[in-house]
VMD Tcl script that builds the backbone (N, CA, C; Angstrom):
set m [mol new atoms 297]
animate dup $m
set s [atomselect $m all]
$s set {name element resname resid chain x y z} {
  {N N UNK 1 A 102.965 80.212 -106.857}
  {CA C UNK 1 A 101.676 80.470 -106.296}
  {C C UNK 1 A 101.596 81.942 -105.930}
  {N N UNK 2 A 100.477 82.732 -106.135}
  {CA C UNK 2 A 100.400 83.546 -106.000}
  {C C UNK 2 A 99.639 84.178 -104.366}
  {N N UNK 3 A 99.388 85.140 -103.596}
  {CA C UNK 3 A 98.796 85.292 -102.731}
  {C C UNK 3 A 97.884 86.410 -102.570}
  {N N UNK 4 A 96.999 86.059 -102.188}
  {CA C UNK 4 A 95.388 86.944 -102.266}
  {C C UNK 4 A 95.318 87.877 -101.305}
  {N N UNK 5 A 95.442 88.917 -101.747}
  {CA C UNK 5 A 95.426 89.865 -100.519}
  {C C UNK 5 A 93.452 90.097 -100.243}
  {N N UNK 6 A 93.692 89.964 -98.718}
  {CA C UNK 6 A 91.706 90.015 -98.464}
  {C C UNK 6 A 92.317 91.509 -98.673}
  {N N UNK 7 A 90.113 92.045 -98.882}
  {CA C UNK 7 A 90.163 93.102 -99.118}
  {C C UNK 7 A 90.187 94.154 -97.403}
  {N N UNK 8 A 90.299 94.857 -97.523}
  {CA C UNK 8 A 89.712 95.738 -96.007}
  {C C UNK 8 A 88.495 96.242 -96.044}
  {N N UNK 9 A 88.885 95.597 -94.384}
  {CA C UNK 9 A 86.577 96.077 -94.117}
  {C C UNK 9 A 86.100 97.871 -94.142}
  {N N UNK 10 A 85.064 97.870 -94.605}
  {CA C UNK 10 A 84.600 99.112 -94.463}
  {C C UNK 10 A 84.590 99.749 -93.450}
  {N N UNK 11 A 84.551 101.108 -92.874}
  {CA C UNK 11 A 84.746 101.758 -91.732}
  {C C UNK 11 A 83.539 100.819 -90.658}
  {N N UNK 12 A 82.331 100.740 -91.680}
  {CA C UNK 12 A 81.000 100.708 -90.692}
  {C C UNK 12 A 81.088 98.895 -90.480}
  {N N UNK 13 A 82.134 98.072 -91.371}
  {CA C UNK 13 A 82.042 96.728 -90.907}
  {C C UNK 13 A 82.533 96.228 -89.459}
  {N N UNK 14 A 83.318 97.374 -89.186}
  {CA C UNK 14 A 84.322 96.461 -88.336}
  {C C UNK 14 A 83.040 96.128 -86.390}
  {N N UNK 15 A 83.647 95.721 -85.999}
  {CA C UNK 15 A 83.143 95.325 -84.248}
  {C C UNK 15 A 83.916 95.847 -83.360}
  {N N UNK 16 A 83.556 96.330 -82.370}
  {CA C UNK 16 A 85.127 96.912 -81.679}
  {C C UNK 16 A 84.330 96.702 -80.146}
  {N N UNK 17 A 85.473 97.015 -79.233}
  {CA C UNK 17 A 85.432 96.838 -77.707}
  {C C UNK 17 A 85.776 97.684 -77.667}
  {N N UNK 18 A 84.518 98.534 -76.586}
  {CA C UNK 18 A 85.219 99.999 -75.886}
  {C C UNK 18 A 85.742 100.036 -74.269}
  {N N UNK 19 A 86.673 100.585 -74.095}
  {CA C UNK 19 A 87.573 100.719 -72.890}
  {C C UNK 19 A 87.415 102.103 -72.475}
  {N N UNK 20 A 86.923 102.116 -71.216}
  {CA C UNK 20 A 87.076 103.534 -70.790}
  {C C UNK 20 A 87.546 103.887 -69.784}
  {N N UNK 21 A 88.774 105.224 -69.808}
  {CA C UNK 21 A 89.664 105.082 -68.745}
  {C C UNK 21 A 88.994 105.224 -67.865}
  {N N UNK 22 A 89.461 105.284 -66.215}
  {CA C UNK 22 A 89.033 105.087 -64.684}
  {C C UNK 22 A 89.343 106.248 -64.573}
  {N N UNK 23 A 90.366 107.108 -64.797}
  {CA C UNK 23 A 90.649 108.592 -64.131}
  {C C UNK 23 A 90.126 109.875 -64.803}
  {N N UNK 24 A 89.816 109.571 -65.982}
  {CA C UNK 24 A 89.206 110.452 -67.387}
  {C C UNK 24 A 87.967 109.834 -67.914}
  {N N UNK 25 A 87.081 109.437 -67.673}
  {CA C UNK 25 A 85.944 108.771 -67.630}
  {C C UNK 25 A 85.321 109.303 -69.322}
  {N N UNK 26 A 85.716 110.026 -69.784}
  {CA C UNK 26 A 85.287 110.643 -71.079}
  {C C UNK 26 A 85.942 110.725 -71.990}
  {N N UNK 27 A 87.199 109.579 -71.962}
  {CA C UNK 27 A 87.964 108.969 -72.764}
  {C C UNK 27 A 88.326 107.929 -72.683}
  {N N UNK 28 A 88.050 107.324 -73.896}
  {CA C UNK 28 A 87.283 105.606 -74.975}
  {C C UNK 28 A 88.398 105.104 -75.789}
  {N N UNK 29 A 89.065 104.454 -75.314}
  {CA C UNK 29 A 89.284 103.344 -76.579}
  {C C UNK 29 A 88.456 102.625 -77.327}
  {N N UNK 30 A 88.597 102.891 -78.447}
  {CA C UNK 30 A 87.698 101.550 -79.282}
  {C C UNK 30 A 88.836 100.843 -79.897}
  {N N UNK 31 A 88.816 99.380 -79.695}
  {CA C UNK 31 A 89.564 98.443 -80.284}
  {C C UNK 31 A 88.886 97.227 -81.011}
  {N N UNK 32 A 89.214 97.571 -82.488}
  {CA C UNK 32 A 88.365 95.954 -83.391}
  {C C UNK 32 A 88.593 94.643 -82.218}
  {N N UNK 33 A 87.703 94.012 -82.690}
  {CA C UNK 33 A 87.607 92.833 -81.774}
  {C C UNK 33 A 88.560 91.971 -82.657}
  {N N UNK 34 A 88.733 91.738 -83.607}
  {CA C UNK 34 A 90.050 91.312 -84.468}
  {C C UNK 34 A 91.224 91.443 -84.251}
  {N N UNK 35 A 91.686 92.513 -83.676}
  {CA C UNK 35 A 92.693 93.116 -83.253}
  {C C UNK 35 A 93.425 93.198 -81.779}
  {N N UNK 36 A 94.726 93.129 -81.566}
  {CA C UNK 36 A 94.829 92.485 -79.360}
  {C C UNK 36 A 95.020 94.352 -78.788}
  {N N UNK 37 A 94.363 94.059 -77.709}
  {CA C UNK 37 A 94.082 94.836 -76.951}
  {C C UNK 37 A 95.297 95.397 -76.741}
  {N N UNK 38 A 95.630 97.195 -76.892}
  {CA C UNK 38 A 96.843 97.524 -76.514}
  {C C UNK 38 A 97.527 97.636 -74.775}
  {N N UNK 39 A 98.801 97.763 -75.251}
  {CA C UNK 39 A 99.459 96.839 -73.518}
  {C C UNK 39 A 99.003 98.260 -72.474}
  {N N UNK 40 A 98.880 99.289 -73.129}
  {CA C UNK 40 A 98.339 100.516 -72.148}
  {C C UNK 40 A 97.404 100.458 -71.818}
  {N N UNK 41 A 96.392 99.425 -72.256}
  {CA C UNK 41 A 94.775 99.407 -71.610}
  {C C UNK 41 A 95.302 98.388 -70.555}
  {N N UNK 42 A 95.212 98.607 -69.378}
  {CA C UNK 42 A 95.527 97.476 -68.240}
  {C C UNK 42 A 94.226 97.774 -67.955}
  {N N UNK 43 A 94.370 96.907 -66.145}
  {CA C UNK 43 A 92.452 96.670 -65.491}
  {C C UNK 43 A 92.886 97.638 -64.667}
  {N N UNK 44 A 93.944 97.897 -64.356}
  {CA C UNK 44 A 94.175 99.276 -63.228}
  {C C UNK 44 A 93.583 100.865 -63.494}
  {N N UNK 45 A 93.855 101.066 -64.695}
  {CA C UNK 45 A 93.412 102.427 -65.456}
  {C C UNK 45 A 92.420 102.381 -66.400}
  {N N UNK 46 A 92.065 100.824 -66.520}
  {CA C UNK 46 A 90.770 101.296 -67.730}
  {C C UNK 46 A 89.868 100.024 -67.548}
  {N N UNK 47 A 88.567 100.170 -67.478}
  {CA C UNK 47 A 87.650 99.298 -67.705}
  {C C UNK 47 A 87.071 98.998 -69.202}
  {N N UNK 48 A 86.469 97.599 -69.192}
  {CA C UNK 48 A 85.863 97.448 -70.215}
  {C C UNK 48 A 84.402 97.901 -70.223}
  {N N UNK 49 A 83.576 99.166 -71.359}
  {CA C UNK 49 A 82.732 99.403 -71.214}
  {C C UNK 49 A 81.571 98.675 -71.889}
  {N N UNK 50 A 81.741 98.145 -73.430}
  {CA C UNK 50 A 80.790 97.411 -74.180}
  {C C UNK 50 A 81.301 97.039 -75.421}
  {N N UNK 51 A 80.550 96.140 -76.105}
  {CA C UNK 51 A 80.763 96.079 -77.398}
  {C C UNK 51 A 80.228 96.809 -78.157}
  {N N UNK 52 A 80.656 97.439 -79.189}
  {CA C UNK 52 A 79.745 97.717 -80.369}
  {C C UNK 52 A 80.119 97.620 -81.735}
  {N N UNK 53 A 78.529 96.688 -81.772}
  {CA C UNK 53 A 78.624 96.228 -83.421}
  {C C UNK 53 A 78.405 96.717 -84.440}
  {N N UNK 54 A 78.574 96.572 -85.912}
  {CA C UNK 54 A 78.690 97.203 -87.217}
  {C C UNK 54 A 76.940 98.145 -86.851}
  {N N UNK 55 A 76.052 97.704 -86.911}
  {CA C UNK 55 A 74.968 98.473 -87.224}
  {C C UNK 55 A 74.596 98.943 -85.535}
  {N N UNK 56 A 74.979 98.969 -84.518}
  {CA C UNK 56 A 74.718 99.907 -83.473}
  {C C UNK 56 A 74.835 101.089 -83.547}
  {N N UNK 57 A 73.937 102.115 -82.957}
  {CA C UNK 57 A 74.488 103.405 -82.653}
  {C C UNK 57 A 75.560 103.911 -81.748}
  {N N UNK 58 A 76.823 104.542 -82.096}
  {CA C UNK 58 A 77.914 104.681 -81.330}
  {C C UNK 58 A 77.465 105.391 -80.187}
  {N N UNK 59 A 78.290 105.441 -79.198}
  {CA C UNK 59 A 77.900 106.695 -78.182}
  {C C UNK 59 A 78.487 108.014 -78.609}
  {N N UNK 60 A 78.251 108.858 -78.323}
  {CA C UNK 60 A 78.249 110.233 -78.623}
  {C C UNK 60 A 79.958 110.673 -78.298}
  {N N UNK 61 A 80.718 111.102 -79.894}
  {CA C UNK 61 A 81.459 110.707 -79.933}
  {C C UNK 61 A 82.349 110.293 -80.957}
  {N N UNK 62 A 81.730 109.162 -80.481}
  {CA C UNK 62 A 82.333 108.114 -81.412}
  {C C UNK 62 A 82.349 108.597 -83.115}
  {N N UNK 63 A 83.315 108.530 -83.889}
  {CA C UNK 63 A 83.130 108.584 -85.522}
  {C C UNK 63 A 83.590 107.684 -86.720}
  {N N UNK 64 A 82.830 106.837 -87.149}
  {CA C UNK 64 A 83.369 105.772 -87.344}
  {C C UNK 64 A 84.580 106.065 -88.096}
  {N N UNK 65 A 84.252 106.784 -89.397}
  {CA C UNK 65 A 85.859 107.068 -90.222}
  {C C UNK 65 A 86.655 107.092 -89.519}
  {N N UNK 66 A 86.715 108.317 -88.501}
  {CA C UNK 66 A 88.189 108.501 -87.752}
  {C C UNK 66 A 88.652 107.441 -87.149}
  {N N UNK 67 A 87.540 106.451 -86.530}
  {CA C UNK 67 A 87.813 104.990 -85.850}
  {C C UNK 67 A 88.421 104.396 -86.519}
  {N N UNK 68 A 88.582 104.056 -88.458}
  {CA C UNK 68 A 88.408 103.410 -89.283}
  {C C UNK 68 A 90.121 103.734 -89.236}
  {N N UNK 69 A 90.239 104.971 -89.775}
  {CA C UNK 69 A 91.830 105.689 -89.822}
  {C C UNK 69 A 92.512 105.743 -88.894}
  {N N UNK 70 A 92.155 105.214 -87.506}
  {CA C UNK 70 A 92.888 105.489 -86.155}
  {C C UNK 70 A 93.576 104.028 -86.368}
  {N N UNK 71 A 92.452 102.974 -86.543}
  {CA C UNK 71 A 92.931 101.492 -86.713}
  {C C UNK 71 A 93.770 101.012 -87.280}
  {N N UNK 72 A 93.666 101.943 -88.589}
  {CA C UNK 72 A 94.302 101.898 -89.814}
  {C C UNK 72 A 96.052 102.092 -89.547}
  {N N UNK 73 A 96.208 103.046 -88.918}
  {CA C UNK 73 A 97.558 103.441 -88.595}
  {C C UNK 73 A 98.024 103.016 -86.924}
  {N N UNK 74 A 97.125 102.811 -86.261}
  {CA C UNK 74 A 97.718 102.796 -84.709}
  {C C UNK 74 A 96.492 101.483 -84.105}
  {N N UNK 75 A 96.365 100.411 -84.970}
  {CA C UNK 75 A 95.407 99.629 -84.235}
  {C C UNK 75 A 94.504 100.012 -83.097}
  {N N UNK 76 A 94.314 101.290 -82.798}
  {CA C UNK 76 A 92.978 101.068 -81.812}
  {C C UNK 76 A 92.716 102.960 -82.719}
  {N N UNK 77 A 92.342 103.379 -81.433}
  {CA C UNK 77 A 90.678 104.915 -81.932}
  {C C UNK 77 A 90.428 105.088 -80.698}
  {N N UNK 78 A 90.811 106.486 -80.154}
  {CA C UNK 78 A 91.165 107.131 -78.878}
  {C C UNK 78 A 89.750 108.348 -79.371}
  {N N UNK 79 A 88.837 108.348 -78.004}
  {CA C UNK 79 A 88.195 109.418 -78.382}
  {C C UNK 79 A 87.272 110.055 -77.272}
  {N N UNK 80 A 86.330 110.640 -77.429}
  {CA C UNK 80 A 86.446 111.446 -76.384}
  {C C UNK 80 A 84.983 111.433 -76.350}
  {N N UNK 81 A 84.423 110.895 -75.186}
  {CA C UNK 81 A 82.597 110.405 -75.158}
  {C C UNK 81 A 81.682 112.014 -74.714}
  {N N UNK 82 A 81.403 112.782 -75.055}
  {CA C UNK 82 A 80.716 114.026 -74.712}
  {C C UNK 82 A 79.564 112.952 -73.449}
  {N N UNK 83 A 79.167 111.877 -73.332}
  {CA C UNK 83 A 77.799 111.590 -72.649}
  {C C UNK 83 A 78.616 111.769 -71.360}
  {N N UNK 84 A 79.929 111.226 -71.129}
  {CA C UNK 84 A 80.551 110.868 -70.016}
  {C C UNK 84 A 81.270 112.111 -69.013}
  {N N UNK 85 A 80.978 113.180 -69.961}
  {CA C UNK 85 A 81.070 114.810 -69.092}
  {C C UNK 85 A 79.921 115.861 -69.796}
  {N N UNK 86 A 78.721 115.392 -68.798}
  {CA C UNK 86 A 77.855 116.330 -68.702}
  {C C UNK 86 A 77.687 117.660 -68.981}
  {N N UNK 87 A 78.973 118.041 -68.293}
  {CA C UNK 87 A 79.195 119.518 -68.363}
  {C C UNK 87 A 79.934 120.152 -69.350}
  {N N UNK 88 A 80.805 119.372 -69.972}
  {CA C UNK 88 A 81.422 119.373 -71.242}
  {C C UNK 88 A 80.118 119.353 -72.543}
  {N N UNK 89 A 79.389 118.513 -72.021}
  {CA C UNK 89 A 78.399 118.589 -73.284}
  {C C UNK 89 A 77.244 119.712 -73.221}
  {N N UNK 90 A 77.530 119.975 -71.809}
  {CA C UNK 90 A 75.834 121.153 -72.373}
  {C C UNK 90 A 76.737 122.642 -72.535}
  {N N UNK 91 A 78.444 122.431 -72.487}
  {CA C UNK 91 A 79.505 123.651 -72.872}
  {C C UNK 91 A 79.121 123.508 -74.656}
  {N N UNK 92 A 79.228 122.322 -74.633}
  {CA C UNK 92 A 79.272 122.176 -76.615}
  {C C UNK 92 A 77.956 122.518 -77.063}
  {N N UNK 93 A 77.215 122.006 -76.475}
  {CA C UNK 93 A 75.791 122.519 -77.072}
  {C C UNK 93 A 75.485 124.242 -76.994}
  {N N UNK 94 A 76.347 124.720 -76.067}
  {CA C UNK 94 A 75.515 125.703 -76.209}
  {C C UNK 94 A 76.244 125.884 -77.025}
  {N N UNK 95 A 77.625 125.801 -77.472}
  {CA C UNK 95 A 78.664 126.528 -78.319}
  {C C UNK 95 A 78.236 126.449 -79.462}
  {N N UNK 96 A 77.885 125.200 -79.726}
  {CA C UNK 96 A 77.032 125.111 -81.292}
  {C C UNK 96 A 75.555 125.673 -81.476}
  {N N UNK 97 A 74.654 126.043 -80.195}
  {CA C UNK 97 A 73.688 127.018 -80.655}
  {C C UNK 97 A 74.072 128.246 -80.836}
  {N N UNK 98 A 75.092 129.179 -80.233}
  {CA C UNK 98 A 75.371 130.534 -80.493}
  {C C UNK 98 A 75.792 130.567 -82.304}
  {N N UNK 99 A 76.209 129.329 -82.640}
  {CA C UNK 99 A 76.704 129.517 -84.009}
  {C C UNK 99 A 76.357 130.007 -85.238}
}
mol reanalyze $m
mol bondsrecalc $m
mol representation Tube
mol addrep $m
């Protein structure tokens, strides 16, 4: 008998749960919902922030490929929310208008 390998989901198929730490508030785990939650996300240092599904808009941030390739090699996608430091984001914006 032979065995069927399924195929892998597209970057934009997957579902994931985002975790966001308590002390760094502007850094996200995203973890497929397929996939077990890593043992470093405890309830002490990180909350659960939301789901998001294949056709939602990510939060700002978020990229799905890199999500796709983070999963790919290290089951979860570590990243860094610009909404969740204000001041970090109107640093980037301006950085990208002088450009």
């Amino acid at each position: 008998m032979t065995s069927v390998q399924q195929p892998e989901p597209a970057p934009s198929d997957y579902a994931y749960n985002l975790f966001r730490n308590k002390q760094r508030p502007e850094i996200v785990c995203a973890v497929p919902e397929v996939r077990p939650v890593p043992h470093f996300i405890d309830p002490e240092q990180w909350t659960f922030e939301q789901p998001l599904r294949p056709l939602e808009s990510p939060p700002a941030g978020f990229d799905r490929k890199a999500a796709y390739a983070g999963v790919r090699f290290n089951g979860f996608y570590l990243f860094h929310a610009f909404a969740a430091a204000p001041g970090l984001r109107a640093a980037f914006d301006f950085a990208i208008g002088t450009l």
